[in-house]
Residue, then its C-alpha position, 0 to 999 in steps of 0.5 A: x550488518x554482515x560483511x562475510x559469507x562463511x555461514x552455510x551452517x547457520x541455518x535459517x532465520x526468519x526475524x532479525x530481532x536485536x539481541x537475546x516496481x506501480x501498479x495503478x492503485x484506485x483508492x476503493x479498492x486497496x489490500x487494505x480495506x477490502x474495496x472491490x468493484x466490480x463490472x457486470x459484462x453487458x450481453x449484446x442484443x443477437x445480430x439475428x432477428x428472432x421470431x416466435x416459432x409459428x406452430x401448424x394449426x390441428x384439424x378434427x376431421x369428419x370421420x375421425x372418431x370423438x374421444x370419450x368423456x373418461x379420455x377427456x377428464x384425464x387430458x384435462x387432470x395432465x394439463x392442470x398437474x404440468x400447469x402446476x408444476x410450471x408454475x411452482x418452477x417459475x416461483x422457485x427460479x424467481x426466488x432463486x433468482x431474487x436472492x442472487x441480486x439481493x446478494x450481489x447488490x447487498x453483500x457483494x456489492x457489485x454496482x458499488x465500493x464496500x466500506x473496509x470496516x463496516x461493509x456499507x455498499x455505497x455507490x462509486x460515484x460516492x467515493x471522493x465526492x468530499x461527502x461521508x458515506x462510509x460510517x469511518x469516513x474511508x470513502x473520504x481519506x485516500x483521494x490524493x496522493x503524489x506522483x513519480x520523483x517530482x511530486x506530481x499531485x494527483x486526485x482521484x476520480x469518482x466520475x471516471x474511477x482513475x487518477x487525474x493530475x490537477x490543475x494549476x488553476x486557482x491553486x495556492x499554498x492554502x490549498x497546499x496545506x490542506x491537501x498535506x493535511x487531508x493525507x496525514x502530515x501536519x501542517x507544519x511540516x508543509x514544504x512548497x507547492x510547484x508547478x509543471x508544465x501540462x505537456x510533461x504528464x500524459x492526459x487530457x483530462x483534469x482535477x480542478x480544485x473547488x473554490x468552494x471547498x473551504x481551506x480545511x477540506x479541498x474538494x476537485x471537480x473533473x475539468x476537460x482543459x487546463x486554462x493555466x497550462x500547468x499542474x500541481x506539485x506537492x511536496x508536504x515534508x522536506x524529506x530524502x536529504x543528507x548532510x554527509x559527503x558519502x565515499x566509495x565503500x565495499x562491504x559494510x562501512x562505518x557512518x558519519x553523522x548526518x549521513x543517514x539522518x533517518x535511521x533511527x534505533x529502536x530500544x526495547x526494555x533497556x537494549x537496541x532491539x530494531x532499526x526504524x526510519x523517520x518519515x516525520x516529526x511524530x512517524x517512525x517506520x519499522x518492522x511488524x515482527x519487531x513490534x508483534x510480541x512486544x506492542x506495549x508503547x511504553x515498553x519501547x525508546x526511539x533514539x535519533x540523531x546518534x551514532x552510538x549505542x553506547x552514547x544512547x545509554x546515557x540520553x533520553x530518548x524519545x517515548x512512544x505513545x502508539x504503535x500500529x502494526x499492519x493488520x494484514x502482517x503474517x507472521x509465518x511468511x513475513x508479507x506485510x511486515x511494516x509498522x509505524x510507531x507514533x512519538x509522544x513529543x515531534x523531534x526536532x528536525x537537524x543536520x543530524x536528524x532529518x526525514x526521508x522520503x517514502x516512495x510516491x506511486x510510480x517512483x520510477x525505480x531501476x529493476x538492479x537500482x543500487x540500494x544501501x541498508x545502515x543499521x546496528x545489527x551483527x556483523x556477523x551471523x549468531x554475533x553481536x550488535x555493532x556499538x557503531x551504525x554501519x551502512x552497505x551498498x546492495x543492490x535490487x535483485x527481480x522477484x523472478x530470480x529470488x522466487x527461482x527455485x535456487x535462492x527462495x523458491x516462491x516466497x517471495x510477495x508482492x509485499x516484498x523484494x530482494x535486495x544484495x548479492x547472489x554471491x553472498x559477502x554483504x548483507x543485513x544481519x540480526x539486529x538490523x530489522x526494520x530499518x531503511x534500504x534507501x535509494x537515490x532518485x533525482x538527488x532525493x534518498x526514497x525509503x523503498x524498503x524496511x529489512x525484514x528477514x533472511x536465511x542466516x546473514x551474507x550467504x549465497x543465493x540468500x539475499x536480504x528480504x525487504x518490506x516493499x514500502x511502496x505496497x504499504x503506502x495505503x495503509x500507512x497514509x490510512x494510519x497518519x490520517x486516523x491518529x493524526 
């Protein structure tokens, strides 16, 4: 973690490898699986009646001379050619016009959501309706997701294409479980279900959980009322706690056990290679570029709860048994530089060694919210890795300003935000990649951020670039589901 600015000469840097604001996301339609819908614009009938044109009748007269034989063959061969040839214009556009709905229905889609791997068009009333329409079951696995600081339960809509609060109604800890279940997380790690009053959240439409779904699978029908007066919160996991009392620091300062529980290191082949941060008993988040040259699980040690590298050398560690990198992770610009490594063995949650919380949608973050990254990395340019974990304060910097042509100049995504000083002085260096830039909500730590890469460390108009976790949340969920 760098803490000085002097490197103007150090050149940029794409990778920070170890040493040698929510929009409204519909499940069908994430980044991640390539679900689109698209509505056909419905013409409206003309305002003005239309009438077929009257043509005036044609009359011979008497005196008018009748035209011959020859005269009347050829009007008669004109007339059979321009019928011909109508009619084979007609079949033209009709095929022409046949193939276009057959694309539109079949490949594009258009009246429905395609599956993300196979590209089965199946009906949007389909989506979330607890049946299995996709031959991978995506159709089924992103209905339900958290909401905002409180933990907010939502369910997602097939009736009307928009997430619904749910409804208290019925609701107990059994259909708690299996929600948390449903979403990825172990059952075990379940925390509590709450309550909130149906005043705090803006709408007048419901979820109702169906009784009969059964306690493995839960199912929700739409209801127009509440009867309970209150709706659901979900926390699946205790998460986002710290066991430290933190001081005022400038620039980077040494850590204290049990101050940033979730940071954990990362060794490859015998040495800190990245930081990473735990999500859950068996989850690790970190960087894609950390992991995309060296994707063997058995080529990598996960150590948590320490402060040290030097006491890693003589511990364990905990082994990997799958690493899953962002499929859409470009290794070039950076954009969806996330991965999760799933340990062999679940950790044993202590003051020293605890979760943190990912960002549920619409978490309601500051546009300068104050931010801190910790990790091992260099506390300096081209230097070598601190044997102590440091952490910073930074703070968010908007897309606008770091897109500017005088910091990044448009290489910024969406998948990505800036975090730290324009004036340069802190920042997070090689060594640090792939671990937490955390923030505090509500007394809850929330991981918005994996660090992920940067021009040179601490300089000027050249602040951190990290993961934007909250982009990420889709295909994470997607991965704890598939290898749950």
């Amino acid at each position: 973690m760098a803490t000085e600015a002097n490197y103007a000469n150090s050149g940029p840097y794409f990778v920070n490898y170890g040493f040698n604001l929510e929009q409204e996301h519909l499940p069908p339609y994430s980044q991640y699986d390539n679900r689109h819908v698209y509505h056909i614009p419905q013409q409206a009938p003309s305002a003005v009646p239309q009438y077929t044109q009257r043509v005036p009748p044609h009359f011979i007269s008497s005196n008018q001379t009748s035209p011959s034989p020859d005269s009347i063959s050829s009007t008669v061969d004109r007339r059979k050619v321009r019928m011909l040839l109508g009619a084979f214009a007609a079949t033209v556009i009709l095929a022409v016009t046949g193939i276009i709905v057959w694309y539109l229905v079949t490949v594009a889609c258009l009246f429905g959501v395609t599956c993300g791997t196979s590209g089965k068009c199946i009906s949007s009333s389909q989506w979330c309706d607890g049946i299995r329409q996709c031959p991978d079951g995506e159709d089924e696995e992103m209905c339900f997701r958290l909401s905002g600081d409180n933990f907010l339960l939502q369910a997602y809509s097939s009736k009307s294409r928009s997430w619904k609060p749910v409804c208290s109604d019925n609701w107990n800890d059994k259909y708690g479980k299996a929600t948390c279940s449903q979403m990825g997380y172990s059952s075990d790690t379940y925390f509590q279900s709450g309550r909130v009053t149906q005043a705090s959240v803006d709408s007048s439409e419901f979820m109702t959980v169906d009784t009969s779904s059964g306690e493995t699978s839960v199912q929700f029908t739409n209801s127009g009322s509440c009867s309970a007066g209150s709706v659901v919160t979900l926390q699946c996991i205790e998460c986002g706690l710290t066991f430290s009392v933190s001081t005022r620091i400038v620039g980077g300062t040494s850590a204290r056990l049990g101050q940033w529980p979730w940071q954990v290191s990362l060794w490859c082949e015998g040495e800190h290679w990245c930081g990473g941060s735990i999500i859950t008993p068996y989850w690790i988040v970190t960087a894609a570029h950390c992991v995309e040259r060296k994707n063997s699980p058995t080529q990598w040690k996960v150590y948590a709860g320490k402060l040290t590298l030097s006491e890693m050398k003589t511990s364990i560690g905990s082994s990997v048994s799958l690493i899953a990198i962002n499929k859409y992770y470009d290794s070039s610009a950076k954009s969806n530089d996330v991965a999760l490594m799933k340990l062999t063995l679940p950790l044993k949650f202590s003051n020293s060694m605890a979760p943190v919380c990912l960002p549920n949608f619409g978490l309601p973050v500051l546009q300068q919210a104050e931010c801190f990254i910790s990790g091992w990395g260099a506390l300096k340019y081209a230097g070598s890795t601190s044997d102590m974990l440091n952490y910073a304060r930074i703070y968010l910097i908007s897309s606008s300003v770091c897109n500017s042509r005088n910091v990044y100049g448009g290489l910024i995504t969406k998948t990505m935000f800036c975090a730290g000083y324009l004036e340069g002085g802190v920042d997070s260096c090689q060594g640090d990649s792939g671990g937490p830039l955390v923030t505090k909500i509500n007394n809850i730590w929330w991981l918005i951020g994996d660090t992920s890469w940067g021009y040179g460390c601490a300089q000027a108009n050249r602040p951190g670039v990290y993961g934007n976790i909250t982009e990420f949340l889709p295909w994470i969920f997607s991965i704890m589901q598939t290898y749950k």
